[in-house]
C-alpha positions as CSV (number, residue, x, y, z in Angstrom):
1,X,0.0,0.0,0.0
2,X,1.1,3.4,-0.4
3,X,-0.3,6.7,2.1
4,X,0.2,10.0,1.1
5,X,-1.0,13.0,3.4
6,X,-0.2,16.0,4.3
7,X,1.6,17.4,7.1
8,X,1.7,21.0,8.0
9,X,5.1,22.3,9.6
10,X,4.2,26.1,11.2
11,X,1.1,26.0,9.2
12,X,2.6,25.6,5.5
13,X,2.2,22.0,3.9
14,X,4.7,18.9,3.5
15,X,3.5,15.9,1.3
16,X,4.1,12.8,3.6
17,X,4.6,9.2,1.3
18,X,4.9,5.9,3.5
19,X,4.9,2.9,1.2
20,X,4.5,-0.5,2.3
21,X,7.4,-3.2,1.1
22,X,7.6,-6.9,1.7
23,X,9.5,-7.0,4.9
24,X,10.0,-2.9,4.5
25,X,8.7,0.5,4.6
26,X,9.8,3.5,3.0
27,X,8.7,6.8,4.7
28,X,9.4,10.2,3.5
29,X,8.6,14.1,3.9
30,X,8.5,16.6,1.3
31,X,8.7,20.5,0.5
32,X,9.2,21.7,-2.7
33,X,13.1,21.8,-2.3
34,X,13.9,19.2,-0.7
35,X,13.0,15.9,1.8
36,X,13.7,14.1,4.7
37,X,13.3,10.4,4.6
38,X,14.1,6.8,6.8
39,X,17.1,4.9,6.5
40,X,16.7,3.6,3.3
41,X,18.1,7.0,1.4
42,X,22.0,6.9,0.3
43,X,23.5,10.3,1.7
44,X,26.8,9.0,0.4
45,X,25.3,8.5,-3.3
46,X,23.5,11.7,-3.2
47,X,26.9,13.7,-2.1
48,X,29.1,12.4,-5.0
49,X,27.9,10.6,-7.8
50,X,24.4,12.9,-7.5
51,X,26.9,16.2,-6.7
52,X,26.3,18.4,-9.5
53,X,22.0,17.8,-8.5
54,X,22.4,19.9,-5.0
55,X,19.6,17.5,-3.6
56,X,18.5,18.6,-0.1
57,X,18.2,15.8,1.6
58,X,18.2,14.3,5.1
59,X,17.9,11.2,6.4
60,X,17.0,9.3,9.8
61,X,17.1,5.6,10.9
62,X,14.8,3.3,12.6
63,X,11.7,5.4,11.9
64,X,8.5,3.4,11.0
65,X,5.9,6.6,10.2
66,X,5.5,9.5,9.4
67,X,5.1,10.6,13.2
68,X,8.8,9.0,14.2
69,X,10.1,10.6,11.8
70,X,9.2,14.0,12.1
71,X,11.0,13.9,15.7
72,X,13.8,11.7,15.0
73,X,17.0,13.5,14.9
74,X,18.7,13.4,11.4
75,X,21.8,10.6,10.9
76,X,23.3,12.4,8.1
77,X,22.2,15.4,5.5
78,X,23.7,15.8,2.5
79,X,26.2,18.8,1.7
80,X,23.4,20.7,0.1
81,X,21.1,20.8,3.4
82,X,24.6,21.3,5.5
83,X,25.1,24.8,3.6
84,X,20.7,25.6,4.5
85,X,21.5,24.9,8.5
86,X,20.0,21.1,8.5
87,X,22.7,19.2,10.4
88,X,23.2,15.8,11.6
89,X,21.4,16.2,15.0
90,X,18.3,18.6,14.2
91,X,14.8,16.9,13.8
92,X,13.0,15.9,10.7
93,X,10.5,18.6,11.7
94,X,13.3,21.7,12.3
95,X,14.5,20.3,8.8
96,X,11.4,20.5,7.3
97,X,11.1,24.2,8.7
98,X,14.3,25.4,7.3
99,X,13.6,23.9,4.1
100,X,9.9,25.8,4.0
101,X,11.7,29.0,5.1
102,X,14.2,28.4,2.0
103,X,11.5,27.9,-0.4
C-alpha cells in the first residue's frame, strides 16, 4: 500500500509518502526543495555521484511513520542541506522548517 498525506510544519504544507514493502517500509517528507526520509536514502550516493543535482536531503534511521520521523534527529544530511542549517542532529521537523523557510 502506499499513504500520502499531508503534514503542515508552522502552518505551511509537506507531502508525507509511507509505502508499504515486503518486509519494509519507505517513509518520506516533502517540500518543494527538498526531503527528509528513513534509513533507506543513500547520503553518500547523493553527495558524489548525485553532486552536481544539489539535492537537499536528510535522512534518519529506525523510523516506522511519518510521526517517528518528524521527531527523530537526522543521521546524516547531504552537503546541500549542510550549507541551509540542517545538520546531523536537528529533527525531521526543524528540517522541514528550514527547508519551508528556504523555499
Amino acid at each position: 500500500m502506499i499513504y500520502v498525506k499531508p503534514v503542515f510544519i508552522n502552518g505551511k504544507p509537506c507531502l508525507a509518502t509511507e509505502v508499504d514493502l515486503p518486509k519494509t517500509r519507505l517513509v518520506s517528507i516533502s517540500t518543494r526543495i527538498g526531503y527528509i526520509m528513513c534509513g533507506a536514502l543513500d547520503i553518500e550516493l547523493l553527495n558524489t555521484r548525485l553532486k552536481d543535482r544539489g539535492i537537499v536531503a536528510g535522512r534518519a534511521v529506525g523510523v516506522r511513520n511519518t510521526d517517528e520521523l518528524l521527531s527523530a534527529p537526522l543521521e546524516s544530511v547531504t552537503d546541500a542541506a549542510a550549507a541551509m542549517g540542517i545538520r546531523k542532529g536537528t529533527t525531521g521537523e526543524q528540517a522541514l522548517a528550514i527547508m519551508l523557510a528556504h523555499e
